[in-house]
N, C-alpha and C positions, 0 to 999 in steps of 0.2 A: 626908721626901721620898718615902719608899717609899707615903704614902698615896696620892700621885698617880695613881700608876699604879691603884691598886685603885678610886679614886674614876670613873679613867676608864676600868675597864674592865666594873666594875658599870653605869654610865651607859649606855654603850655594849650590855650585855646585855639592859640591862632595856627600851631602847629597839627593840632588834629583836623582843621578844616583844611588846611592844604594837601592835605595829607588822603583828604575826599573821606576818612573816618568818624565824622563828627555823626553823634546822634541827636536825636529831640525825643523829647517826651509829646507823643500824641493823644489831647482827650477825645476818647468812643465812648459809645455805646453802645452797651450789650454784649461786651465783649468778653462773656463768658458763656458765650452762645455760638453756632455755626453761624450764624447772618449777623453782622458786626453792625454800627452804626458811625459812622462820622457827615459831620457839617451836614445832616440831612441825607444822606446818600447811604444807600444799602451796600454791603460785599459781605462774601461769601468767604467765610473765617477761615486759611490752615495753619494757624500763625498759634493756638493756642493749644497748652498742656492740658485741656482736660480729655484726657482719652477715654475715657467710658461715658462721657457726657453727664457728668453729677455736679457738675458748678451751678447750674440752673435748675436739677432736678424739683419738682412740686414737692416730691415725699421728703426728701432730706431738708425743705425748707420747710416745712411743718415741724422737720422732729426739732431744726434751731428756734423756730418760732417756740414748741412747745417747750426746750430746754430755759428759753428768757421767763416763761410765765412760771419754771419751777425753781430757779435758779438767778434769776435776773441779769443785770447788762453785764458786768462784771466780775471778774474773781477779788478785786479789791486788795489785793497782797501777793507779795512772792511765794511758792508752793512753801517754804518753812516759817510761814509766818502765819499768815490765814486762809490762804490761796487756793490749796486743796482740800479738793470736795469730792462726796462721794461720786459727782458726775466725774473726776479726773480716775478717781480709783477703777469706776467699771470701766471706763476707757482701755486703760492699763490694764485689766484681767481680760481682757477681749482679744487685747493683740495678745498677748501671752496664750493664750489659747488658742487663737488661730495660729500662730508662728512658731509655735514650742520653744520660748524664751520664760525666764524665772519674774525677769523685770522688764516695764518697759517706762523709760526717764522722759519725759516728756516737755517740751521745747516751742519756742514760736514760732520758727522758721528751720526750717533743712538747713540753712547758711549756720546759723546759731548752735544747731546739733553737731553738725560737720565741726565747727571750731573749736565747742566744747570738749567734744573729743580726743583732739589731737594734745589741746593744752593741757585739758586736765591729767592723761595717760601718761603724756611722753615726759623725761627729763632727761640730762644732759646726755649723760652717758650713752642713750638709747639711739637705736636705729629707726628710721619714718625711709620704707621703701614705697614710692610711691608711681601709682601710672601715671604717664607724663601727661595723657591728655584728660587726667583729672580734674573736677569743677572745680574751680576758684577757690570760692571757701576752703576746698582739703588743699590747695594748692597755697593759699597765702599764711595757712596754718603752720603748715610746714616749713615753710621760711621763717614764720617770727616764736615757734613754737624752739627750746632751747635741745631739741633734738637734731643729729645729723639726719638731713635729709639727702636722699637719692633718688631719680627717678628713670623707671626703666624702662623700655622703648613698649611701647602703646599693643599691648595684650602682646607681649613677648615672655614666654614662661621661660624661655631660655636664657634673657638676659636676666629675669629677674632671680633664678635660680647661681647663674654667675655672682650676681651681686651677694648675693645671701653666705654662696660657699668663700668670695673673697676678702668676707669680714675679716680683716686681719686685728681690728681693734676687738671684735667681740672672742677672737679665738684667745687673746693675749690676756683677756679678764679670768677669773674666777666664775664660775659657774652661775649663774642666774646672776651676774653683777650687771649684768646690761640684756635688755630687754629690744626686740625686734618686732615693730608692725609694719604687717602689710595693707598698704589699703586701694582698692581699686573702685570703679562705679559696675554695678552688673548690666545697666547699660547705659554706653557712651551718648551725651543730652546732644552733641552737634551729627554723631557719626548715627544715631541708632542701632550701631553694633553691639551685642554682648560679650562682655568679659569671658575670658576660659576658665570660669571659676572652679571649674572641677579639677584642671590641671594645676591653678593657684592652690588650690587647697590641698593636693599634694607635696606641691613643691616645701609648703609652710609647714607642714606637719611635723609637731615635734620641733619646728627652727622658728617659729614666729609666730603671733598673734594673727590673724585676720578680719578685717572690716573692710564690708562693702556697705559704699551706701547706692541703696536699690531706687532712689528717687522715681527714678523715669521705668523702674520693670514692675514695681508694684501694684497690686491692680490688675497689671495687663496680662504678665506672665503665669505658668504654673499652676498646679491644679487649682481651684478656686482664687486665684489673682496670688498667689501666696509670692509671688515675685520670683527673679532671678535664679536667687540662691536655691528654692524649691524645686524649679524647673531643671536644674545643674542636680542636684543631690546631695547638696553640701550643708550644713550650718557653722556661718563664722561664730568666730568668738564677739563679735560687735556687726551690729545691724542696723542701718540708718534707714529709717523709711520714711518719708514725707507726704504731706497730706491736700498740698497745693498741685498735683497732678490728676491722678486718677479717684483721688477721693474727693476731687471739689472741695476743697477747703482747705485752710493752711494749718500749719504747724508740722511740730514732726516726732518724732520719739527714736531713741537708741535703744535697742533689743539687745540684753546680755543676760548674762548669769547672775545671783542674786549679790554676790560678795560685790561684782562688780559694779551692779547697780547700787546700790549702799553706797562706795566710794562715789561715783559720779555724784548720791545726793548730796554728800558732805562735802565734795571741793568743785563740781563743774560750776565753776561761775555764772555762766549763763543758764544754768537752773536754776542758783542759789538766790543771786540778787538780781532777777526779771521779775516783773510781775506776771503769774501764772494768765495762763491761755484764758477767755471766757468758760467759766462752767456749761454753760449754754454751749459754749463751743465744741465742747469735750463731750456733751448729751449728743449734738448732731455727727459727731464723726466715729458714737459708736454705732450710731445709725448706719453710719457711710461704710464701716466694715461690714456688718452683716448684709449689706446690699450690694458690697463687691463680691461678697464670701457667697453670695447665693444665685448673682442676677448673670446665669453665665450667658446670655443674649446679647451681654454688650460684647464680651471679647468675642464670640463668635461673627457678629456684626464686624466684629476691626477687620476677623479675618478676611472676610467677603472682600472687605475694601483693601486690603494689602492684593489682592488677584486683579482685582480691576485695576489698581492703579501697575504695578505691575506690568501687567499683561499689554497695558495700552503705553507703556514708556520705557521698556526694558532694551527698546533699540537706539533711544536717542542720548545722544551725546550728553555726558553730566549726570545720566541715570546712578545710583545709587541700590541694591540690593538692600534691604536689611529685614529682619524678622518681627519689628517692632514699629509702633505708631508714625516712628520719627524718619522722615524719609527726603536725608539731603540729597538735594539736585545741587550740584555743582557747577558754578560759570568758571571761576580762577578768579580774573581781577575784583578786586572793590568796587570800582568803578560800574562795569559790566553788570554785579549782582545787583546792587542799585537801580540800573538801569531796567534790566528785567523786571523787578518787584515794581516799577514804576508805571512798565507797559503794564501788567495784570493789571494794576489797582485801577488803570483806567478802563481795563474791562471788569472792573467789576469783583475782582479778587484780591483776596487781602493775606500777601504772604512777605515775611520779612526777608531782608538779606544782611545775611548776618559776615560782619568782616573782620578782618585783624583788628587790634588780639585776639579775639573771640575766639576765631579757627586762625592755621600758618598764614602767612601771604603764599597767595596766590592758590588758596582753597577757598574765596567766597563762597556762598553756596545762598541758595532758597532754602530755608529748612521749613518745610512741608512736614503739618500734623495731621496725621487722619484720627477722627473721633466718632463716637457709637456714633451722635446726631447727625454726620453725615452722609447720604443718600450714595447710591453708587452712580447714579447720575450726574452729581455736583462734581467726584470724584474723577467721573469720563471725561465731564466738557473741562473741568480745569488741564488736564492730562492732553484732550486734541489742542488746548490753548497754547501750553507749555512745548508743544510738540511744533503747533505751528510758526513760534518765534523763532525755536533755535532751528529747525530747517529751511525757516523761510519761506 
């Protein structure tokens, strides 16, 4: 019996390398820095989510230093056991305050929140409308979560409005007997596009729930980083915001109302039976809010470098527009995108290329991150680099 598994997990190996989609795990260094390290060799980082540049910052390693010396290594238990501490509580009243939510449920990872989510909210009966080219985590939630899933074509308010009026199972129930969410990202991690959130949040009104989660706009977007949803005018009913981007650190927390937050304490599993985030952890990332909430120099900085990069790449083939950090260059093949990521690193630049599944075939792409820490001159020469391979 045990060959099976080996029969299918050889198959399975040997199929992604023919396939030219096979990944590896690379060990760096420093690579939560612009200037990366491997095997000795320096390059020059756009491969990384920290866009305000606070994974490295001095001050916010002080406040996790000082959170260990008040708090120590650990939370030592799940939040309903012994886990939460007042370093989780001020956490929670800070985003609540910056964000004008009642609660905020807090989580290891963005993956972990996104999931708990879907499982905990949805049941059978309910509708999960979802964007198609949503992150994984809200995407494989919705497949194994016991609600019908739908997904509507990628920031189409029109399709997704079709789908909502051609509910024929929700028209056929009793009134509130089945429940509708919608959930979208406010901005797309491969495309750096933003959701229509202003138009989703019409569309939903009165016919559905709505959850965005803002992973990739928080931080960057809106008056003092307040994300996506701030910058649109909206507030969902569910707010996913993560802390392994623009806050330099991990974990994440779901922003809602108080009745809702209560429920998520009581049944999101992955609240219930994880063991809570470090206390220490939860000291430095209320550090990391009031230093996005105040340090407006770094998104001004982004913006700088959206014009330069821009300005210097807006005629070449694969160029991509977008208003945000994230700024794919598009080859098409797998192959090709590979092959490009391959010329940079030999000069000296460290950008991934990212393939099927990831994005369709035949959208490989560079996905290219610009961050406060880098210069606009890093920005230029990667930009005449980029410029001079694909014309030659």
């Amino acid at each position: 019996m045990t060959q099976a598994f080996n029969h299918r997990i050889a198959a399975s190996l040997e199929l992604r390398k023919q396939q030219g989609l096979q990944r590896k795990i690379v060990s760096i260094e420093k690579g939560n820095t612009s200037s990366l390290v491997r095997n000795n060799k320096e390059y020059i980082n756009f491969s990384s989510n920290d866009y305000l540049g606070l994974a490295a910052d001095k001050k916010l390693a002080k406040a996790w230093q000082k959170g260990i010396d008040l708090y120590g290594n650990g939370s030592g238990a799940s939040p309903l056991v012994t886990g939460f501490s007042s370093a989780h509580q001020a956490l929670e009243d800070r985003l609540c305050d910056w964000l004008g939510y009642s609660r905020a449920i807090l989580f290891s990872s963005g993956f972990s929140a996104n999931q708990a989510m879907l499982f905990s909210l949805l049941e059978k009966q309910d509708l999960l409308l979802q964007d198609k080219l949503n992150h994984a985590s809200l995407i494989e939630a919705g497949m194994l979560c016991p609600a019908t899933m739908k997904r509507f074509h990628h920031n189409d308010v029109n399709h997704l409005s079709m789908l909502i009026s051609g509910d024929e199972l929700a028209n056929s129930l009793p009134d509130g007997a089945m429940s509708r969410l919608v959930v979208t990202e406010g901005v797309f991690s491969m495309d750096g596009d933003l959701a229509p959130l202003a138009d989703i949040a019409e569309v939903t009104q009165q016919r559905a729930w709505l959850a965005v989660d803002d992973a990739h706009g928080i931080g960057v977007l809106g008056n003092e980083g307040q994300g996506s949803c701030h910058l649109a005018g909206i507030k969902p009913q569910l707010l996913v915001v993560t802390f392994g981007k623009a806050f330099g650190l991990s974990g994440a927390a779901i922003m809602c109302d108080e009745m809702t937050g209560e429920y998520l304490t009581q049944f999101a599993r992955h609240h219930v039976y994880s063991t809570a985030m470090p206390p220490s952890q939860a000291y430095a990332l209320t550090q990391a809010v009031n230093m996005v909430a105040t340090e407006q120099w770094r998104r001004d900085k982004l913006a700088e470098l959206y014009h330069c990069y821009d300005q210097q790449l807006n005629s070449v083939s694969g160029y991509q527009y977008t208003p945000t950090p994230i700024k794919p260059f598009v080859v098409g093949e797998a192959e090709q995108a590979v092959q490009l990521a391959e010329c940079l690193k030999q000069k000296g630049w460290w950008l991934t290329a990212i393939r099927p599944p990831t994005v369709s075939k035949g959208k490989a792409r560079l996905r290219v991150t610009l961050t406060a820490n880098h210069t606009k001159s890093q920005v230029s020469k990667l930009a005449c680099e980029l410029r001079s391979l694909i014309e030659g």
